[in-house]
C-alpha positions in Angstrom: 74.0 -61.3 23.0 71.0 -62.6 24.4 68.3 -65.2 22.8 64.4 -65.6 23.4 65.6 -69.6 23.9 68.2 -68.4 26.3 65.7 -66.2 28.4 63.0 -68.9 28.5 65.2 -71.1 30.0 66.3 -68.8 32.7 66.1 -69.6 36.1 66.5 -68.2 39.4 69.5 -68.7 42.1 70.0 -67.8 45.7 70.9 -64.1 44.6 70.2 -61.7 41.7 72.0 -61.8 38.9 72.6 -60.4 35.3 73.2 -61.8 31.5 73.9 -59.1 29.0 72.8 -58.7 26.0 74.1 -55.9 23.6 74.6 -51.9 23.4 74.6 -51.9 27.2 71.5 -53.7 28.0 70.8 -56.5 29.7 68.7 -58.6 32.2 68.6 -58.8 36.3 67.0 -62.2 37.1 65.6 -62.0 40.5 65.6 -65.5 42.9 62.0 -66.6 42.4 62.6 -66.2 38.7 61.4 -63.1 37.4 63.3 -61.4 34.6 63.5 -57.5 34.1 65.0 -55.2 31.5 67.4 -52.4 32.8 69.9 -50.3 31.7 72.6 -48.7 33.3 73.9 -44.9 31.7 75.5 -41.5 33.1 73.7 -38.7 33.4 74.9 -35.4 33.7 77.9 -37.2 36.0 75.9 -39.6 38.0 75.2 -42.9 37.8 71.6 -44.0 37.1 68.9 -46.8 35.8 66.2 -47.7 34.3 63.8 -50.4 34.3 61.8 -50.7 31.0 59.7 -54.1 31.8 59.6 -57.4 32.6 60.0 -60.0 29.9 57.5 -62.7 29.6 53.8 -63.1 29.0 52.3 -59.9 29.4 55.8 -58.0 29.6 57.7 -57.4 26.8 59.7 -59.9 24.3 63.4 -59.6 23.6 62.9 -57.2 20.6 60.4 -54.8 22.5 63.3 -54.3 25.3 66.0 -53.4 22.6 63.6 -50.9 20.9 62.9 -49.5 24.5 66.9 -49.1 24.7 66.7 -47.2 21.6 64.1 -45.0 22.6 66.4 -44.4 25.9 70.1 -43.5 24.2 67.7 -40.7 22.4 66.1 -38.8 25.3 70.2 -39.4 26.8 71.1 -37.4 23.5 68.2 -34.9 23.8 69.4 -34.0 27.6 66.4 -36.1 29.1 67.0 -38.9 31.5 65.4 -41.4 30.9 64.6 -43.1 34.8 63.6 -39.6 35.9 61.1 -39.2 32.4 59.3 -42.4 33.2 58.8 -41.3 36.9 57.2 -38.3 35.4 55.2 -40.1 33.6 54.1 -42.4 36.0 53.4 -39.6 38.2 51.1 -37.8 35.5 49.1 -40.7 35.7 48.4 -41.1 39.2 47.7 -37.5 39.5 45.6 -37.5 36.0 41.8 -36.1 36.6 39.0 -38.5 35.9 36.8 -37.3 33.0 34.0 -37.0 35.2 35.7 -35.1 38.0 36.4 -31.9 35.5 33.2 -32.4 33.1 31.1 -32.3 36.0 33.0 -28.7 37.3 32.7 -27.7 34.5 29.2 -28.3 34.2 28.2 -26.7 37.1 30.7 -23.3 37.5 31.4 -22.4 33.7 28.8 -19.2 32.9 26.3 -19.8 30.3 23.0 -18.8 30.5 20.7 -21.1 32.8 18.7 -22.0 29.9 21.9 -23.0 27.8 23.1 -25.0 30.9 19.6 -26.9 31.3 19.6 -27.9 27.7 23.4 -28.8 28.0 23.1 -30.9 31.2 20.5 -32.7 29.5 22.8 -33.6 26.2 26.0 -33.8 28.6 23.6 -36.7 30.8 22.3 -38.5 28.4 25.3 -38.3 25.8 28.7 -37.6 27.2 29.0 -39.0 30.9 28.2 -42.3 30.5 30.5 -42.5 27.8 33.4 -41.3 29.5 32.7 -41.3 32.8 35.3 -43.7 33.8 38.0 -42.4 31.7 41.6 -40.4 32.5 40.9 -37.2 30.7 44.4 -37.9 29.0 42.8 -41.4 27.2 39.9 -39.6 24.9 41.0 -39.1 21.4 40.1 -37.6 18.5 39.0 -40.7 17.2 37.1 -41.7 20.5 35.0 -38.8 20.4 34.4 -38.9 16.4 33.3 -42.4 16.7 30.6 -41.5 19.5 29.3 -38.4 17.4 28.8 -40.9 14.5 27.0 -43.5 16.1 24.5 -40.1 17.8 24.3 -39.1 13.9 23.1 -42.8 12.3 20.4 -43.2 15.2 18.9 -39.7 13.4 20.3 -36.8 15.7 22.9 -34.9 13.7 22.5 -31.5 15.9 23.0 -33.7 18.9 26.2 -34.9 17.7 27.4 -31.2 17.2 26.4 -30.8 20.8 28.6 -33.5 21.6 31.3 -32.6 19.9 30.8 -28.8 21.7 30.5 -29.9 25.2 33.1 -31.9 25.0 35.3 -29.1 23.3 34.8 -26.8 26.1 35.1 -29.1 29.3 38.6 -29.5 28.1 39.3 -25.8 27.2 38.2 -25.5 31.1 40.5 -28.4 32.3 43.5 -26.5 30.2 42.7 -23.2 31.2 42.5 -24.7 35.5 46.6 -25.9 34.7 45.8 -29.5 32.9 48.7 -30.1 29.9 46.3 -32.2 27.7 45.3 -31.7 24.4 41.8 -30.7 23.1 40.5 -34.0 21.1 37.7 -32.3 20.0 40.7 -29.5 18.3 41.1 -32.6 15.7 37.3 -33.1 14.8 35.8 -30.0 13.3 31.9 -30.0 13.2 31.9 -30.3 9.2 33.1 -33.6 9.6 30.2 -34.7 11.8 27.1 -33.6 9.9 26.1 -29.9 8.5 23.0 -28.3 8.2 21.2 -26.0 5.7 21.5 -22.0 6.4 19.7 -21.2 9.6 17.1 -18.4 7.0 14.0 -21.1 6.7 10.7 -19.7 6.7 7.4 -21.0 5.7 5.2 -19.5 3.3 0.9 -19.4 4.5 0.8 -22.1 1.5 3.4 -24.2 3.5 2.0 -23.4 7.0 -1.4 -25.4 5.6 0.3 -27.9 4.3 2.4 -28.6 7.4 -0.8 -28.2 9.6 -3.0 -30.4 7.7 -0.1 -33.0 7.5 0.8 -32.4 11.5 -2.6 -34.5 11.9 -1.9 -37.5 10.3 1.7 -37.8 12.3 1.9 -40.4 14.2 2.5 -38.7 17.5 0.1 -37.4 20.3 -2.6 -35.0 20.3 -0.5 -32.9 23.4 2.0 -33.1 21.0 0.3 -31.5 18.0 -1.4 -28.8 20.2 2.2 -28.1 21.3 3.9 -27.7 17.8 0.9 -25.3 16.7 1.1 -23.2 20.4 5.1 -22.5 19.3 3.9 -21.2 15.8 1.4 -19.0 17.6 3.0 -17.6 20.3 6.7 -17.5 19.0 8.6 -19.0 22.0 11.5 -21.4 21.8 11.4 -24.9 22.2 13.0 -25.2 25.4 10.7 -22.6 26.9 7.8 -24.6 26.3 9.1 -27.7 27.1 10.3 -26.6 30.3 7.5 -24.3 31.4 5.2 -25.1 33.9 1.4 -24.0 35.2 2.0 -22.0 37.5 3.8 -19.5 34.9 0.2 -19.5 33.3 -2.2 -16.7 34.4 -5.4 -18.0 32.8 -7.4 -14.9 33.8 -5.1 -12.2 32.0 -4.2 -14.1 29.3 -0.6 -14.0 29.8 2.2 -16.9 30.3 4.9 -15.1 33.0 8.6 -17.2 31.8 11.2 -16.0 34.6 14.7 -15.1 33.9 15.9 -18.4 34.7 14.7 -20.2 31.7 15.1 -17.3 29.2 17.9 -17.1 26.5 19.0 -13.4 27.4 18.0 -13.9 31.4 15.3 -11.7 31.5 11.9 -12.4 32.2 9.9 -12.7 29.6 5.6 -12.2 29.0 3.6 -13.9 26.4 0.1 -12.5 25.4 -2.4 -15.2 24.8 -4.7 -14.8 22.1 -8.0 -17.2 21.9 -6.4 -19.7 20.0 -3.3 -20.0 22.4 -6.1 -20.3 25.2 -7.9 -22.7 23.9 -4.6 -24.9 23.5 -3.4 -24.7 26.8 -7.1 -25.2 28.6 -6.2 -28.7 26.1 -3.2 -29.1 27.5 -4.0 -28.4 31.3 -6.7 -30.5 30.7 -4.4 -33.8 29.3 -1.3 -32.6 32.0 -3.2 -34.0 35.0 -1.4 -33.0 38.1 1.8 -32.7 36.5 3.7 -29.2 37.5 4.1 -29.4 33.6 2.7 -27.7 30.6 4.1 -30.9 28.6 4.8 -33.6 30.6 7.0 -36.2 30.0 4.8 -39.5 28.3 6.3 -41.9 30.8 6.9 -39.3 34.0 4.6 -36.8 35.1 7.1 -35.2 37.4 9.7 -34.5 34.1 9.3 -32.7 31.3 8.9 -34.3 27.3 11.8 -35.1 25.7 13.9 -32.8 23.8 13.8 -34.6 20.7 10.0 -35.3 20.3 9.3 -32.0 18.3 12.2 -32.4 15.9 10.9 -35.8 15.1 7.2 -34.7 14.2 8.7 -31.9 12.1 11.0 -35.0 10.5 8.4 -37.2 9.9 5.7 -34.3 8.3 8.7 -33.2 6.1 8.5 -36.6 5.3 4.9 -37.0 4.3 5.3 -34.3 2.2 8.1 -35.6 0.3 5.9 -39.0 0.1 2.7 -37.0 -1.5 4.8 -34.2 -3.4 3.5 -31.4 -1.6 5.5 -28.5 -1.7 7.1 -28.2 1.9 10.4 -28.3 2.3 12.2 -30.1 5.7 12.0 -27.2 8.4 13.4 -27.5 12.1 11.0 -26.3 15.3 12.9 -23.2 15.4 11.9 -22.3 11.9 8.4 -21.5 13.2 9.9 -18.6 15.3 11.6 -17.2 12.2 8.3 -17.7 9.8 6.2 -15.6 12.2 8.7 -13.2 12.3 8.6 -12.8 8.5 5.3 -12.6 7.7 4.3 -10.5 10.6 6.7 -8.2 9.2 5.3 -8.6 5.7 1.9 -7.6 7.2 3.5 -4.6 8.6 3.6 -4.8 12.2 5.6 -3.0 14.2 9.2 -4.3 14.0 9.3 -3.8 18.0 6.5 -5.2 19.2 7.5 -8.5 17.1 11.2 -8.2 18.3 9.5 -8.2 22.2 7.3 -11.3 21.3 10.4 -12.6 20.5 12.1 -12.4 23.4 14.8 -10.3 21.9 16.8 -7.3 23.0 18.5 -4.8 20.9 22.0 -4.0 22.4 21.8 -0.5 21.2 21.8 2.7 23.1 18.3 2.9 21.9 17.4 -1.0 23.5 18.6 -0.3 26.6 16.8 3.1 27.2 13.5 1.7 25.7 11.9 -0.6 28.3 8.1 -0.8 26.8 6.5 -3.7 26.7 3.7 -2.8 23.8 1.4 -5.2 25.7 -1.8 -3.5 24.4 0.2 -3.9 20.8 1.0 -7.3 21.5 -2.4 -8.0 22.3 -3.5 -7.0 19.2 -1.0 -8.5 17.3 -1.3 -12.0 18.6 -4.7 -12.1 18.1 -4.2 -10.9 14.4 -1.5 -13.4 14.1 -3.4 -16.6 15.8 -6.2 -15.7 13.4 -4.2 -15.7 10.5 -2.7 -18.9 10.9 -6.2 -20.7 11.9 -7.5 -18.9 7.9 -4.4 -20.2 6.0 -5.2 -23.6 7.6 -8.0 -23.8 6.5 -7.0 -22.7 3.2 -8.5 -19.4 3.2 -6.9 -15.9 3.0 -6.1 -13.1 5.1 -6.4 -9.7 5.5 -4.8 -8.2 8.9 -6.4 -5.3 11.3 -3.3 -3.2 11.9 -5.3 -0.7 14.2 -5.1 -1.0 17.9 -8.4 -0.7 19.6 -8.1 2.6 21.8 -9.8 0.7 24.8 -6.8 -1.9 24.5 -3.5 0.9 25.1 -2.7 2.0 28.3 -4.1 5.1 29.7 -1.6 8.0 30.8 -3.2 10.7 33.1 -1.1 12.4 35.2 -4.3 12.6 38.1 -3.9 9.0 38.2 
């Protein structure tokens, strides 16, 4: 039975040769001195070896080799062999894919809408490459990727995070589903664990929209950016649509904003009806833009777009404010506004339709995909009535909507034509 003392003193001769140590293991001591671990078994009738490590600094000590022995008599017992299992392995990990190589597939082939890919991209950039980017898609773990999705929650993203967590989730669902046995880390981090949100039902009240306007001039922020928050309440897009759009989508002289397919949720071109208000924002906004392609420019690049988190942290900090003053607003997210125009326009009884179109979204029905009508003339109308509601409860006043369409705003229908 061998003894550390014993192997430290071990030198080389002219040839190899062996000193056992116990339960069929032993040592093969090589001419310039080097000393490896190997074990000799039989195999379903043949004769084979294997080589668990050499012993020394860096390789393995006495005890490590008999526990590697250990692990060997069991895979015997199981009907493995244990040389040919460790060429496997070393096999899997010279073919193993490179993070990068499959993220970056994935990225590009997986279908999602283009708008859904841009805003991914962006996170998978910023968030998940560089984190991973030099890593064996075998060596993230659960653990890995938890820890990164906690350090994107304590610098004040939590939906982020959940992005993370996501993207990450479904570049390995690709890799398994294109022949890769690994598991899913992100199977062993559910999103509950990272951060939750409120119910996704928030709407402001008129009281609330004056509050939140009066406060959204006293963030610390810039004056593009205020005009920006106000021009989402008004005309009802998303976030990403604005932050992405660019001037030549704007037709100044009809009063309309043209956003193509491409950036849309549901892929399908979509037309927003400008009402004074929305106008007179974006004449601001051209006006600040410069000659960037840009509606909202990014602050430090006029060839890129803002940042994706600068309207989630003006809505932060005038939740904020209002917590500081104890004002009655409650926290609300960008995409809230959307929702809150929806409401009340429905409380003033408009045309569940038209507002669904401003919207940008399409009932699945048999009824939404005979019904093609725009309502432009409605929309018109309704923007207008909704732009100057907003501007009355802002300044603290009340409203009363005109729910008649003007008959020289609706299309005309004569069959001479």
């Amino acid at each position: 039975m061998l003894t550390d003392a014993e192997l430290r003193n071990t030198r080389g001769k002219s040839k190899p040769y062996k000193k056992t140590d116990r339960d069929g293991l032993y040592v093969l001591v090589t001419p310039t001195g080097g000393i490896a671990f190997r074990y000799d078994y039989r195999f379903n009738g043949r004769r084979e070896t294997v080589t668990f490590g050499s012993y020394g600094p860096g390789g393995l000590s006495l005890g490590e080799a008999r526990e590697k022995l250990r692990e060997a008599k069991r895979l015997i017992a199981e009907g493995v062999s244990p040389a040919l299992d460790k060429q496997r392995v070393k096999r899997r990990l010279r073919e193993a894919q490179r993070f990068e190589q499959v993220a970056i597939r994935w990225m590009d082939h997986a279908p999602m809408a283009e708008s859904t890919r841009q805003m991914r991209r962006s996170i998978f950039n910023r968030e998940v490459l560089p984190e991973w980017r030099n890593r064996l898609l075998n060596e993230i773990t659960p653990n890995d990727l938890r820890a990164h999705c906690m350090t994107i929650v304590d610098r004040g993203a939590p939906a982020t995070a959940i992005h993370v967590r996501d993207i990450v989730k479904q570049i390995y669902a690709y890799a398994i589903l294109h022949g890769e046995k690994i598991d899913n880390p992100a199977d062993g981090v559910g999103p509950a664990s990272i951060a939750t949100f409120r119910p996704r039902d928030r709407s402001l009240s008129p009281t609330e929209i004056r509050i939140a306007l009066n406060l959204l001039g006293e963030v610390a922020t810039l004056p593009t950016i205020r005009l920006g928050l106000k021009f989402i309440l008004l005309s009802m897009v998303r976030k990403s649509e604005l932050q992405d759009g660019t001037w030549d989508e704007v037709d100044f002289e009809n009063a309309v904003w043209s956003i193509p397919k491409a950036r849309m949720k549901r892929s399908r071109p979509h037309n927003v009806y400008l009402s004074t208000q929305m106008l007179d924002i974006l004449i601001a906004l051209k006006t600040c833009a410069g000659t960037s392609r840009y509606i909202l420019p990014s602050r430090y690049d006029a060839d890129a777009p803002m940042s994706r988190a600068t309207f989630n942290r003006v809505t932060s900090a005038i939740a904020e404010l209002a917590r500081e003053r104890n004002l009655p607003l409650e926290p609300f997210t960008v995409h809230d506004l959307r929702r809150t125009a929806s409401t009340l326009l429905h409380e003033m009884s408009f045309n569940s339709d038209w507002i669904e179109k401003c919207l940008a979204h399409e009932e699945r029905s048999s009824r939404g995909v005979y019904n093609k009508a725009e309502f432009e003339a409605q929309r018109r109308h309704m923007a207008q009535q909704w732009s100057d509601a907003v501007d009355a409860w802002e300044a603290g006043r009340g409203f009363t909507p005109d729910l008649t369409i003007p008959e020289t705003a609706g299309p005309r229908f004569d069959p001479r034509l």
